[in-house]
Each structure stands twice: as structure tokens, then as C-alpha cells.
PASEBA-1860 file (N, C-alpha, C; in nm, 3 decimals):
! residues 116
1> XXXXXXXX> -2.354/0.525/-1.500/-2.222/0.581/-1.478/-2.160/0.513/-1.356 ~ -2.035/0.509/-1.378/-1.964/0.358/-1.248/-1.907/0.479/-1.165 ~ -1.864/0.474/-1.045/-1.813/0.551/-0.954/-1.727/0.485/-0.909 ~ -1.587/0.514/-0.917/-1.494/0.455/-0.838/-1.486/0.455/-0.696 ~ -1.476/0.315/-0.607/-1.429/0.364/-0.468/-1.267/0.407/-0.454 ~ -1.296/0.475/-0.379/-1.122/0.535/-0.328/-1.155/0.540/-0.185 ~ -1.018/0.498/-0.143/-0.987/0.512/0.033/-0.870/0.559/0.040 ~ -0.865/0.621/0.189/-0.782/0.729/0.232/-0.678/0.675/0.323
9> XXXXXXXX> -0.569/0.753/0.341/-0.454/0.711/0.416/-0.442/0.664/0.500 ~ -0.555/0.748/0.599/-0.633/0.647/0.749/-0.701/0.534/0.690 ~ -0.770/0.514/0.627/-0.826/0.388/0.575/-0.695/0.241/0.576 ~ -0.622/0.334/0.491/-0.524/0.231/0.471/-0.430/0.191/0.631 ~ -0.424/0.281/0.718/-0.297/0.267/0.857/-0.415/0.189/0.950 ~ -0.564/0.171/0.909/-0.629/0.120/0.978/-0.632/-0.023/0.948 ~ -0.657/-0.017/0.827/-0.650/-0.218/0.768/-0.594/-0.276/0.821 ~ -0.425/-0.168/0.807/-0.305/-0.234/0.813/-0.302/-0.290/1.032
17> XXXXXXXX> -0.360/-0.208/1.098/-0.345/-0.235/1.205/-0.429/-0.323/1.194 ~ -0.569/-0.360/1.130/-0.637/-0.506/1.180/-0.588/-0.642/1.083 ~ -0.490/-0.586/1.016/-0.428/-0.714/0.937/-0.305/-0.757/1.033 ~ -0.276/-0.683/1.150/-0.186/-0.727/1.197/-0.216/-0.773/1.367 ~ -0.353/-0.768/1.343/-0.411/-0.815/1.457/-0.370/-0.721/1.599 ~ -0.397/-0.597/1.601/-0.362/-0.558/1.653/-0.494/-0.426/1.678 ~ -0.613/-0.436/1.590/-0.722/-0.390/1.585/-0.858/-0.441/1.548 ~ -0.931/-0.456/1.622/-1.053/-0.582/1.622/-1.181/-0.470/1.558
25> XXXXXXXX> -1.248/-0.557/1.458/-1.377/-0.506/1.403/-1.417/-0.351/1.470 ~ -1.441/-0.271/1.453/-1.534/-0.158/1.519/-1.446/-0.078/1.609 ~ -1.288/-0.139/1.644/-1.235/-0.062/1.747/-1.152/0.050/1.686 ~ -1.144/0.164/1.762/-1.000/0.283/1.717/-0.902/0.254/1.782 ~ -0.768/0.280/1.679/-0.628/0.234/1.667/-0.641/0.336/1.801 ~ -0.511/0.334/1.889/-0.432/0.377/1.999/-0.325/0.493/1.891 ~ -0.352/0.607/1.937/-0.245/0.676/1.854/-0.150/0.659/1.869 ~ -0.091/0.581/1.914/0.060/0.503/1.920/0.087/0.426/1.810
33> XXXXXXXX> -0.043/0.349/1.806/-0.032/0.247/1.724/-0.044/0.315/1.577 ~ -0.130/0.378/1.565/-0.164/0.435/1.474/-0.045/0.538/1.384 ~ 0.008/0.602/1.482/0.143/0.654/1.450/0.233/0.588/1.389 ~ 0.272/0.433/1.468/0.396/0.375/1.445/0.343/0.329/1.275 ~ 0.234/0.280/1.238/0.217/0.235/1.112/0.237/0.363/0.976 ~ 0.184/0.489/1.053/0.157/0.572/1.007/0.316/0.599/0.928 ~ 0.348/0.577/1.005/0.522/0.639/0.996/0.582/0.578/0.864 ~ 0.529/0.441/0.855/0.560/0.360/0.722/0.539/0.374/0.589
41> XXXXXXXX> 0.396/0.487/0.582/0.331/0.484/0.423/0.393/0.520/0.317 ~ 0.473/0.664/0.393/0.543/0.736/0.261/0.694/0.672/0.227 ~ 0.741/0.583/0.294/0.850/0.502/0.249/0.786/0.380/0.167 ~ 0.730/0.331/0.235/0.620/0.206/0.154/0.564/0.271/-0.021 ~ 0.535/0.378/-0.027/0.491/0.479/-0.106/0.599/0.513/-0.219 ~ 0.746/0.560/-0.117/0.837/0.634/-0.212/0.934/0.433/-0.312 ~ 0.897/0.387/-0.179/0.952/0.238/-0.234/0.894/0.155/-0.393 ~ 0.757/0.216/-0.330/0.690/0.082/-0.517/0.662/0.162/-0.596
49> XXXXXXXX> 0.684/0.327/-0.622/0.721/0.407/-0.720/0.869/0.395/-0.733 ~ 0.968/0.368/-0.703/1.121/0.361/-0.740/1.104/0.224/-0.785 ~ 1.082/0.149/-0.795/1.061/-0.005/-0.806/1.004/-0.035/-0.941 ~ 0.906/0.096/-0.987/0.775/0.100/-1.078/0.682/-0.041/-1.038 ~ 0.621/-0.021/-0.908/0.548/-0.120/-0.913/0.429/-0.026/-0.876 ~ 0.408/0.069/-0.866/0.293/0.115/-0.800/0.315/0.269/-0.773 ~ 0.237/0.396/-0.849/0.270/0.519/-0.812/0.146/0.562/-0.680 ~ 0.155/0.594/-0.650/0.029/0.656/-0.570/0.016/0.839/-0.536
57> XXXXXXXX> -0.031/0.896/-0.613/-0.004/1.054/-0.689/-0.098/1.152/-0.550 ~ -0.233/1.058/-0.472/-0.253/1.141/-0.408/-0.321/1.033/-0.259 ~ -0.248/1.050/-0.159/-0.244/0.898/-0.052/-0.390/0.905/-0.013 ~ -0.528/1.027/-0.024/-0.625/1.056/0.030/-0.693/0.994/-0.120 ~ -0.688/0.925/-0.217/-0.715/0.876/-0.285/-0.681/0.738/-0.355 ~ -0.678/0.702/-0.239/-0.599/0.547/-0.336/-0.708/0.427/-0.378 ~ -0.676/0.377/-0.494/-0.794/0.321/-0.575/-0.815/0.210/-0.480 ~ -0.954/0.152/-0.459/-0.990/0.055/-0.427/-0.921/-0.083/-0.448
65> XXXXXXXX> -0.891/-0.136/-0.560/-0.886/-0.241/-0.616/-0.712/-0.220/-0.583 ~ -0.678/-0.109/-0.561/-0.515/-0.146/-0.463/-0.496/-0.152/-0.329 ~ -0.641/-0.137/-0.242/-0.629/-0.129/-0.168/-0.581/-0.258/-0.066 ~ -0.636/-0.356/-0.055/-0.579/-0.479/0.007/-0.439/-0.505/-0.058 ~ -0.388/-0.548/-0.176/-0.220/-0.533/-0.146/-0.166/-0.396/-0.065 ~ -0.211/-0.286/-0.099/-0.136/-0.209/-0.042/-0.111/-0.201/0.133 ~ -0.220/-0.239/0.198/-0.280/-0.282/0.346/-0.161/-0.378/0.390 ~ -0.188/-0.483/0.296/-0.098/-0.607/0.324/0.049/-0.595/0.339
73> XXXXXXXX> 0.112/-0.487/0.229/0.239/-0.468/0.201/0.296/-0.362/0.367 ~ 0.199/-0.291/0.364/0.206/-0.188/0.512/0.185/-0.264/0.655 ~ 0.109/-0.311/0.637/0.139/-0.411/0.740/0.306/-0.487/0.718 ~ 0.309/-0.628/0.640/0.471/-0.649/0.670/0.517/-0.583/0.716 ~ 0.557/-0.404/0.666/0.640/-0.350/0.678/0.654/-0.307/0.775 ~ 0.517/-0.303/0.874/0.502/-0.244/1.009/0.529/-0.300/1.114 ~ 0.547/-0.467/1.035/0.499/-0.564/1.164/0.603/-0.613/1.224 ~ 0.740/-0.512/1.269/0.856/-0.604/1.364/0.811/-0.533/1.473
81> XXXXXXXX> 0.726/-0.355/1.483/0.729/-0.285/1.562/0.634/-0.361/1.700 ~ 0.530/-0.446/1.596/0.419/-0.504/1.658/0.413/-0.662/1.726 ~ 0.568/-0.680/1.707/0.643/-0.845/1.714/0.646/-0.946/1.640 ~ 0.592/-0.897/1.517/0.543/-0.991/1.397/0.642/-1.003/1.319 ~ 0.680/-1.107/1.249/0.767/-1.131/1.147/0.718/-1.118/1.040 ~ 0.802/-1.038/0.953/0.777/-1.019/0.788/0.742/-1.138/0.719 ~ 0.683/-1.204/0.608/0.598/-1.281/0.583/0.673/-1.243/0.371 ~ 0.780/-1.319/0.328/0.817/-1.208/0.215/0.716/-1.332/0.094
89> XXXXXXXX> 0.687/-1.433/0.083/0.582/-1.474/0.049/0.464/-1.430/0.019 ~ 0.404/-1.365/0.098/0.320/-1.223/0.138/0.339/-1.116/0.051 ~ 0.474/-1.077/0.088/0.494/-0.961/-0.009/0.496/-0.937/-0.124 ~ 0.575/-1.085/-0.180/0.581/-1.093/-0.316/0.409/-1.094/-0.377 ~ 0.384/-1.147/-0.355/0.237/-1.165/-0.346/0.142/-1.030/-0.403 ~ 0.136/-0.968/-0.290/0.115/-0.831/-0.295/0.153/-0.787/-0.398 ~ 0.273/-0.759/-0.367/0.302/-0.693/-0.516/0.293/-0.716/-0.646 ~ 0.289/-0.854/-0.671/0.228/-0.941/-0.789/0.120/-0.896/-0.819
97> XXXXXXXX> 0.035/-0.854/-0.718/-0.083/-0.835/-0.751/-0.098/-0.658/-0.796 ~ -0.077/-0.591/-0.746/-0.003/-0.435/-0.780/0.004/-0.471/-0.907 ~ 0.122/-0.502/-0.942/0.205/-0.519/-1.090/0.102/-0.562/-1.185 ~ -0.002/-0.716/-1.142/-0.068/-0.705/-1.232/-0.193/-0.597/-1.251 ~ -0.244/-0.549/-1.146/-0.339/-0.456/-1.155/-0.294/-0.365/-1.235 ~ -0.176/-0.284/-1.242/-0.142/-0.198/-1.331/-0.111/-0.193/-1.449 ~ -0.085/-0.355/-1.509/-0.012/-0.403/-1.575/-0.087/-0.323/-1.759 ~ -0.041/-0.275/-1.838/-0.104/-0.272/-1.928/-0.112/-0.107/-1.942
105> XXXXXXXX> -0.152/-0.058/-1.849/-0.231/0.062/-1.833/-0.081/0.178/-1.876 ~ -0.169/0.299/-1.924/-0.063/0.407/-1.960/-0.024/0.506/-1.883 ~ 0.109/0.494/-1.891/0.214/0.580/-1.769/0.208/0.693/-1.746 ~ 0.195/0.760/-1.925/0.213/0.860/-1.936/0.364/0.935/-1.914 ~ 0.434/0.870/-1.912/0.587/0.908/-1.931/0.662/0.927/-2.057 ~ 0.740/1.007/-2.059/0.821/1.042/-2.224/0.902/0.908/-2.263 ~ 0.884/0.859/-2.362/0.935/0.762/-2.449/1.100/0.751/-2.425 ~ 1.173/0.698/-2.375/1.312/0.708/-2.395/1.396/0.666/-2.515
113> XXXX> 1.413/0.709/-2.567/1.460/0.635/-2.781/1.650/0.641/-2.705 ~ 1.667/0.586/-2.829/1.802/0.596/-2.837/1.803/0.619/-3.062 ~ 1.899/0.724/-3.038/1.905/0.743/-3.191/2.005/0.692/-3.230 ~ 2.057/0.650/-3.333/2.188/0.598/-3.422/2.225/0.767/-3.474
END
């Protein structure tokens, strides 16, 4: 029987601070720091569900195998606070990768028809 990994919201505001070099192997974020990224998820969140690139239904569960785009995408988004320039190469990227991870899979949404 396979067990999915899932990581959690802190998981994710943590990546995102050592993808932006701003947290080294083994160290804890500065709740400053930790905050300012923090502040980003649920827009980052409400953004690639309006987009349909990515729903994320519960943030203390987010699938493994989304986890590095999603890190990556939170970071960009974090990174003018931290002096870093957005990287949209990067992003696209990311999300390419989102899009294809999901790609295929069922929505579960009502059919929209149009009748004659």
C-alpha cells in the first residue's frame, strides 16, 4: 500500500525562505521573515485556483509532488520584500509544471453544455 507524502503550510513558508536564500540548512525562519512570506500563500493560493492551474482544498495538506513548484512560485512572489527580483522564467516554469502535474486528472466539476 503507497502512502502519500503531504507537507504543510509551514513546510511550504519554510522552503520558500531557503529558496530565497534567506534560510540556511537546519536554521528557524525569524518570525518576521516568516510572516512576510507567510502573508503570500493565500493570494498565491486564491491566484492558481482562478487561473485553474492549481486548487489547493486544504494548505496543511499539500501533495508532495506540488510541492517544489509551489515553494518556487512563493518564493518569486515573496522575493521583492527580501530584495530579490522576480525571476518570470521561473514562474512560468513552475507553473508548467503544476499544469502538467494535474494535467489529465478529474475536477470533478459540473459539465457546462450549451443546448440548441
Amino acid at each position: 500500500m503507497a502512502t502519500t507524502t503531504v507537507k504543510t503550510r509551514a513546510d511550504l513558508v519554510n522552503q520558500a525562505l531557503a529558496n530565497l536564500g534567506v534560510l540556511a540548512a537546519g536554521q528557524t525562519a525569524d518570525t518576521e521573515d516568516y510572516d512576510a512570506v507567510d502573508g503570500h500563500v493565500d493570494q498565491l493560493f486564491a491566484s492558481l485556483e482562478a487561473r485553474d492551474v492549481a486548487t489547493i482544498d486544504d494548505e496543511d495538506e499539500i501533495p508532495a509532488e506540488w510541492f517544489q513548484a509551489l515553494s518556487t512560485l512563493l518564493a518569486d512572489d515573496a522575493a521583492a520584500e527580501f530584495g530579490a527580483a522576480s525571476n518570470p522564467a521561473i514562474v512560468q516554469m513552475a507553473e508548467n509544471a503544476l499544469r502538467e502535474i494535474n494535467r489529465g486528472k478529474p475536477t470533478y466539476r459540473p459539465l457546462r453544455v450549451d443546448y440548441f
